[in-house]
Steps between C-alpha positions, in 0.01 A plus 500: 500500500646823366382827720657699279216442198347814332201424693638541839692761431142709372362341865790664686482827292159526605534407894731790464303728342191412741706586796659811359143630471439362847792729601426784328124516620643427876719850469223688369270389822728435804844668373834355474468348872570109579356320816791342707503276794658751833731247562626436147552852468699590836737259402567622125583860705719324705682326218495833299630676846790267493590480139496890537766502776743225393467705172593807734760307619647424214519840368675638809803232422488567154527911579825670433676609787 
């Protein structure tokens, strides 16, 4: 079984297109705003927190002196 056929490739193409419009209708109503779980989001600041100071870090041994 080939997934690949012209077939499935029109099937994808319109999936896509179906949730492109889904997107675009969602903006127009609600904005560009996504629901996320408190938890799941604490911890991507805390990841972005610390990517943001060993990046700090970084910098400071990278400085001229």
């Amino acid at each position: 079984m080939n997934d690949d056929t012209p077939d499935s490739a029109q099937e994808l193409a319109d999936v896509l297109q179906d949730v492109r419009r889904h997107l675009l209708w969602q903006e127009e109503t609600a904005g560009r705003s996504l629901l996320v779980d408190a938890k799941v989001a604490a911890e991507l600041q805390q990841q972005r927190a610390a990517a943001s100071s060993v990046r700090t870090m970084i910098a400071r041994t990278k400085a001229p002196e």
